[in-house]
N, C-alpha and C positions, 0 to 999 in steps of 0.2 A: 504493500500500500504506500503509494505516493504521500511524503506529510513536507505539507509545505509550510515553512519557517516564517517566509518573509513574502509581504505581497504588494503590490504599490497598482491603485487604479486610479487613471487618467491623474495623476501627478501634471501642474501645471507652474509654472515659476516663470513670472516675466519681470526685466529688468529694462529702465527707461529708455524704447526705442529697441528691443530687442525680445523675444519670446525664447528663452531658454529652454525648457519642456512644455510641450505641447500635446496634454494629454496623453501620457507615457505610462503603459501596465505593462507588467512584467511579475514575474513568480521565481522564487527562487525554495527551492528544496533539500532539505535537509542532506549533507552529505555528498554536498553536490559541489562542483564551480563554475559557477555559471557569468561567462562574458561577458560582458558591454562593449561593443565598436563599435568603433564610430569617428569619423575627423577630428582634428581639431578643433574645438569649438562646439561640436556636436550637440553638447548639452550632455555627455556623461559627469563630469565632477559636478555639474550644479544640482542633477539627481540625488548623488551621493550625499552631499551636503543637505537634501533637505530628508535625506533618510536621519542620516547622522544629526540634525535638529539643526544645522550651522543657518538654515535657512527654515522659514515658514512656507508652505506651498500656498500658493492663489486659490487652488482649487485641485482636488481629489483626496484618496484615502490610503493613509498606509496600516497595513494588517501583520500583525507578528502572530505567528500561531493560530492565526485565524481570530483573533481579534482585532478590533478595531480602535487604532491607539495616535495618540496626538506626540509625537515627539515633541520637546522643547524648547532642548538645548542637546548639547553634548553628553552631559553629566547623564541624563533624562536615558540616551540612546544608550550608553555604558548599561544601565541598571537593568536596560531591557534587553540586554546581552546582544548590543552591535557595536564593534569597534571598527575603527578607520585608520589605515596608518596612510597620511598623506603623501602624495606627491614631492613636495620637498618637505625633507621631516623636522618635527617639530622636538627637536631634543637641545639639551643644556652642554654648548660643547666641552665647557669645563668639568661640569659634573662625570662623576664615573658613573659605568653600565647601573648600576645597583640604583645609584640616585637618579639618575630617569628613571628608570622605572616605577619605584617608589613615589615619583614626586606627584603630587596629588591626591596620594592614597595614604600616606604617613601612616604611622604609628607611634605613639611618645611612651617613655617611662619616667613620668612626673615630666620634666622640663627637658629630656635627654628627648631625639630622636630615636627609637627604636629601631636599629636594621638585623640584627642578630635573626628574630623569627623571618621577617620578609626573605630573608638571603634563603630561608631552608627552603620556604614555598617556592619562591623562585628558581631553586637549582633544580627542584624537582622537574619544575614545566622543561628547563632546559633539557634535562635527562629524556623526558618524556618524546618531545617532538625531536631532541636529536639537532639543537640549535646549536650548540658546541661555543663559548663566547666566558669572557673573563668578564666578570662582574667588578672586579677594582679597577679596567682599564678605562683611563680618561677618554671619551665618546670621541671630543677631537680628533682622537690620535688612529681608530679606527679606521678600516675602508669602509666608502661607503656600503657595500652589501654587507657589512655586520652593524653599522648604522641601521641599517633597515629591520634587521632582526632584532636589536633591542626593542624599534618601535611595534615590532610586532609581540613578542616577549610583553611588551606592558598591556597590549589589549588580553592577551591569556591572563597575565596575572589578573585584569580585572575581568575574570570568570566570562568572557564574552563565548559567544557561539556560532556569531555571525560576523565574519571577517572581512570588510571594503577593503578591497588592494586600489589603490588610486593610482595606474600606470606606475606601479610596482619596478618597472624594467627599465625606465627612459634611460636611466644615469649606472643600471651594472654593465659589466663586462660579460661576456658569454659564458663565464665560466660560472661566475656570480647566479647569472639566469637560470643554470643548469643546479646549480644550490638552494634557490628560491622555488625550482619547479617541483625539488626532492621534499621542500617543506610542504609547499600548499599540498602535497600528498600524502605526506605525515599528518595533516592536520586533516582531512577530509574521512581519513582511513580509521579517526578516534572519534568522529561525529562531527567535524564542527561545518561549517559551510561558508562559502566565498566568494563573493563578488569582487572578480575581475574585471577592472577596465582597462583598455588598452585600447592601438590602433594597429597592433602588429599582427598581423593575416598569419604567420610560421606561428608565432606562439600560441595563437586563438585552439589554432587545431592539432597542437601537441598537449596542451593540459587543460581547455574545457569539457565540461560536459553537455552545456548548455550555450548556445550565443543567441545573444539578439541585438541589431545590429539598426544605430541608430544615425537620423542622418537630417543635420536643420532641426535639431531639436523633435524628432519624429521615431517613432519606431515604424521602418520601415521593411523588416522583416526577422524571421530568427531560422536556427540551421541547425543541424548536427554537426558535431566537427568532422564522425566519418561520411555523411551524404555532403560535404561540402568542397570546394576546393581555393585556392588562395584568389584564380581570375575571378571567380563568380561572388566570394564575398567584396571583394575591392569593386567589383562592380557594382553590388549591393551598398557600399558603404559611402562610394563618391558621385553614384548616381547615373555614370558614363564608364566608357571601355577603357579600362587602364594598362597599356606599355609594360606589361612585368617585366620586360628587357630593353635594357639599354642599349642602342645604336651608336657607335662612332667610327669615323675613319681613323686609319690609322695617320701616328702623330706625323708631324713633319718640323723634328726641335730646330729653331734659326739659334739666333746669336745669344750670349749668356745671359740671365737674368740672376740669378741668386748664387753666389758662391762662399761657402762653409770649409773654413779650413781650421783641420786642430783642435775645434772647439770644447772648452771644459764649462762648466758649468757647476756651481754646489748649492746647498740650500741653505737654509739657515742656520742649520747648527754642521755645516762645512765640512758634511757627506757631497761625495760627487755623483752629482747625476747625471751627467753629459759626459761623457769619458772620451775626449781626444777623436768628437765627431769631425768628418769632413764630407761633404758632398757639393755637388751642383745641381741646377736645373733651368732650364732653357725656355726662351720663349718658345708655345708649341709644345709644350708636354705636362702631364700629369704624373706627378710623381707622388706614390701614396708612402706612408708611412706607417708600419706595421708594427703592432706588438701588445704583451699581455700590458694591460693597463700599469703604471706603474717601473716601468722602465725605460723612462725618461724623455717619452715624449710629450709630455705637459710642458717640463722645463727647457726642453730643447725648443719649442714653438713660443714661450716666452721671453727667452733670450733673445729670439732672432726678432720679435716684434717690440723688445724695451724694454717691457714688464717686470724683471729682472737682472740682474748687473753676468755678467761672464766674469769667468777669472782665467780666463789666457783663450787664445785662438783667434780668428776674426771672421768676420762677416762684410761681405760686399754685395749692396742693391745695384744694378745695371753699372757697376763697374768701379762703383765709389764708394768709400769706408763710409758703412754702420752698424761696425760693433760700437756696441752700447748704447747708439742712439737712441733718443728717448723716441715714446710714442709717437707723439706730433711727426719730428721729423721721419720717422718711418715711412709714415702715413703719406706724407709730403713727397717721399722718393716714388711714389706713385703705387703702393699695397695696398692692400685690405686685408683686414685680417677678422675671421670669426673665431669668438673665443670659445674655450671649452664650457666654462661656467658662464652660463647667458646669464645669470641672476646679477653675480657678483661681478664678473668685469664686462657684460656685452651691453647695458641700460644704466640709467637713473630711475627706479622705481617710479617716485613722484613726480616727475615730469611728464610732459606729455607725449604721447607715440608720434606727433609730429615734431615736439622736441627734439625725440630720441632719434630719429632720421637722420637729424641734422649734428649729430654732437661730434662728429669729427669735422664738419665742415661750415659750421654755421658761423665763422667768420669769414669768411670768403664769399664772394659775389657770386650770385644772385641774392644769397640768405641774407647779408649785409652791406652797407656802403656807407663806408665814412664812420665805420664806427657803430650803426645803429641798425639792429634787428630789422628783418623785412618780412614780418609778421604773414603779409599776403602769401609771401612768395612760398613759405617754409609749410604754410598750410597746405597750396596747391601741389607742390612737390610731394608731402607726404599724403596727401588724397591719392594720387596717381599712383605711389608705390603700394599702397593701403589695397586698391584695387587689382594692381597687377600680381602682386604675391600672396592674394585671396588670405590679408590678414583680418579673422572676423573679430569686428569691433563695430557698433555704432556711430561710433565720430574718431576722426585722429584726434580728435579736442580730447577724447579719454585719458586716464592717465595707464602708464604704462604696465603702473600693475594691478589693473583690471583686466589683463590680459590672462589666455590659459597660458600651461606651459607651450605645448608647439608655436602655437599666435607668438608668444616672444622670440622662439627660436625664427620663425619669419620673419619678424619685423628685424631682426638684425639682420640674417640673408639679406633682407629687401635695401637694407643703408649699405650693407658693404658689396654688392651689385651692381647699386644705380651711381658709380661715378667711374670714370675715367683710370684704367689700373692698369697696370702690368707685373705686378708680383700678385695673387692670391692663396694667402694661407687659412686653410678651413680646416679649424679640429670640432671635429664632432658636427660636420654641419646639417646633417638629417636629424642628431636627436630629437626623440622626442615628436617626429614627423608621421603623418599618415602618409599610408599610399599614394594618395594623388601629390600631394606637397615635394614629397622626394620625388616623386616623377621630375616635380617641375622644376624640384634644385640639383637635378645630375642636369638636365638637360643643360642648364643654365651653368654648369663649370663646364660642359664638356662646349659650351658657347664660345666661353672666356677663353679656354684655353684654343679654339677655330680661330680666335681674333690676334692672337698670337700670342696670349696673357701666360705666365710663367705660374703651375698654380701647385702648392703643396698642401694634399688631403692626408690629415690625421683621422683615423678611427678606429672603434674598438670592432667596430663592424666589418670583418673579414669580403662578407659578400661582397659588401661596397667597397672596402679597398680592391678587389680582385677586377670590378667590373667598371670602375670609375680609372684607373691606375692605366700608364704606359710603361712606366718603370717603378718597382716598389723597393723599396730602403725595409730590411726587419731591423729594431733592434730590440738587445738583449743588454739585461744589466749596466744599460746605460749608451753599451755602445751600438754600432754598425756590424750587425753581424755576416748581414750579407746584403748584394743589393741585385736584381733579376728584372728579366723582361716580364713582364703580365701575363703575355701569351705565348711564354716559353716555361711556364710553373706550373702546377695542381693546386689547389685550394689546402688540400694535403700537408702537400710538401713548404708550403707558408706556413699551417699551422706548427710542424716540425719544429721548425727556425726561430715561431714565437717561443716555443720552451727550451731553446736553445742548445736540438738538435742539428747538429750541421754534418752529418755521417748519414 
């Protein structure tokens, strides 16, 4: 007998100028994991949010157990066994594992904090679901996929049973995904149940049980993941026939644009993480950069863009020293650059998405003259990118973080796109993307790079390095372990190279 936990009918949430869910039912059942996809924008985390009480709905009914119940708040949804671990998480980076979790639910012994009992209950659930995770380590210092699992850890400690994943995946690495996917199994196999949302077609149909697949705020249909396939839901989810392969000619590299010689690199407490890197790349080619997260190409794509100081080697844009150059002038030798953390270095939150368009160039003319903002100008510009790179928002007047996460990872594609370049460095530049959106940012480096633009793709996304890339760079423990043709390798034989196989 089917026993359904969780039930939401004609759910409706409109926000000024915009209809978020538009009469949205859906069922979710006990011991199940049932999907959400949908775009960018779709209207899945605004759902979430008004399960989870973060939101009031306009209009319809949400049912737990087949009762008929008004969530609140958060607190409200906890008590009625639904926890959420969001999208970007919500933890104390100084606190250790123990104290996020705890935090909120305390214990005291007269004026003392009490962690002694918490720590037992809490090892337990680790044991149990097979989390594996130090409870005294500072959150900071974690990766993120064990990030993720403390926040998941605190909805178990608070006895839930109904588990919101909020695009769970954007920000691990493949290996991390294949971790996350052993848990939501561990947990489904003890009772508990899970709404998945996501935008990723491969993961929908290796760990749901259920999809339903939403599109403009609409549920416009649902699937099995065995009766389903990745063309026919991406067709179901962007409304149109979607390119699951990328077309290009092959490169034709001209004269030098990026030259890396020797380069070291440390961090802050003066571990190296760039170990005596050198390459080049040319106008007319794509050169990807491969490797497990964490082996130095964060720091090596912030060196060469400023963001951090080098400690020996050098770097040359179109034939002129900038090592060390700061941002500005980078930007000035004629790059762009998207960063890995769209939160932390790609925006200003509180500014506006027609602000944020312009923040690398909005002294310079047209945006300015003589000194003074040209208000018209910065609007009409970011209407037109607003449009062209299908970021949904009601006004570029918005502020930038009323955006979801992929709408932000576009709105920087869409500024570091719309000027004039010939170095493009892109780490991470689909995170976070639906199907139609990455269609539309390969086509668009594989553009830049027809135009003769010099452009270097980081990612953790093998596919994409493989099928975006002319020449790929792996590196391992900092350095260059090897460097290959695209279509002289196996997907395989990359993978090898990332664990720093070379036999």
């Amino acid at each position: 007998m089917v026993n359904t936990v969780l039930e939401v009918q004609n759910i409706t949430k409109r926000f000024p100028g915009v209809i978020a869910n538009d009469s949205i039912s859906f069922k979710l059942n006990k011991g199940e994991i049932h999907a959400l996809l949908g775009e960018n924008g779709a209207g899945k985390s605004t759902l979430m949010n008004v399960i989870y009480g973060l939101y009031k709905p306009d209009e319809g009914q949400i049912f737990i157990n087949e009762e008929a119940v008004e969530v609140q708040n958060p607190h409200d949804a906890i008590a009625r066994g639904i926890g959420m671990v969001h999208q970007h998480f919500m933890l104390v980076p100084v606190f250790t594992v123990l104290e996020n979790i705890v935090l909120g639910s305390e214990t005291t012994n007269g004026p003392s904090l009490n962690l002694r009992s918490p720590r037992k209950d809490i090892q337990k659930i680790i044991d149990q679901f097979n989390l594996d995770i130090d409870l005294d380590t500072i959150t900071e210092d974690l990766p993120v996929g064990i990030q993720q699992r403390v926040e998941i850890i605190k909805a178990l400690y608070r006895q839930v049973d109904i588990l919101v994943l909020d695009e769970p995946t954007a920000v691990l690495t493949p290996q991390e995904v294949d971790d996350l996917f052993k848990i939501m199994r561990s947990l489904v196999d003890q009772g508990k149940s899970i709404i998945f949302i996501t935008h990723k077609l491969k993961e929908v149909i290796e760990i749901a049980d259920q999809i339903t697949v939403i599109r403009r705020g609409k549920v416009v249909g649902s699937a099995k993941p065995d009766e389903a396939d990745q063309q026919s839901l991406a067709t179901m989810m962007v409304g149109r026939d979607v390119d699951m392969h990328l077309h290009k000619k092959k490169a034709e590299p001209k004269e030098m644009i990026l030259e890396v010689n020797n380069l070291v690199v440390k961090d802050a407490n003066g571990n190296v993480e760039v170990d005596d890197v050198s390459f080049e790349i040319k106008a007319g080619e794509i050169v990807g950069i491969a490797g497990v997260q964490g082996n130095g190409q964060t720091e090596l794509v912030n060196a060469l863009v400023g963001m951090i100081p080098t400690e020996s080697g050098t770097v040359k844009i179109n034939g002129l020293p900038a090592t060390n150059a700061s941002p500005r002038k980078v930007t000035e030798m004629g790059s762009a650059h998207i960063p890995e953390d769209r939160l932390k270095d790609g925006r200003v939150l509180p500014f506006t998405i027609a602000d944020n368009m312009v923040l690398n160039t909005y002294y310079l003319e047209p945006f300015a003259k003589s000194g003074i903002r040209q208000q018209e100008e910065i609007k009409e510009f970011a209407v037109d990118l607003v449009e062209k790179f299908d970021v949904r928002t009601p006004s570029a007047e918005n502020t930038a973080s009323s955006l979801s996460g992929g709408n932000h990872q576009k709105e920087i594609d869409a500024r570091e796109f719309s000027r004039p370049i010939n170095l493009l460095i892109a780490a991470q530049p689909t995170r976070g993307l639906d199907v139609g959106s990455i269609e539309y940012i390969h086509h668009r480096i594989i553009e830049k790079r027809d135009e003769g633009c010099a452009v270097m793709v980081v990612s953790t996304e093998l596919d994409e390095i493989m099928e975006l890339s002319d020449r790929i760079i792996v590196m391992f423990n900092g350095k260059i372990i090897d460097t290959v043709n695209a279509d002289e390798i196996t997907k395989e034989q990359v993978g090898l190279l990332m664990a720093g196989v070379t036999a």
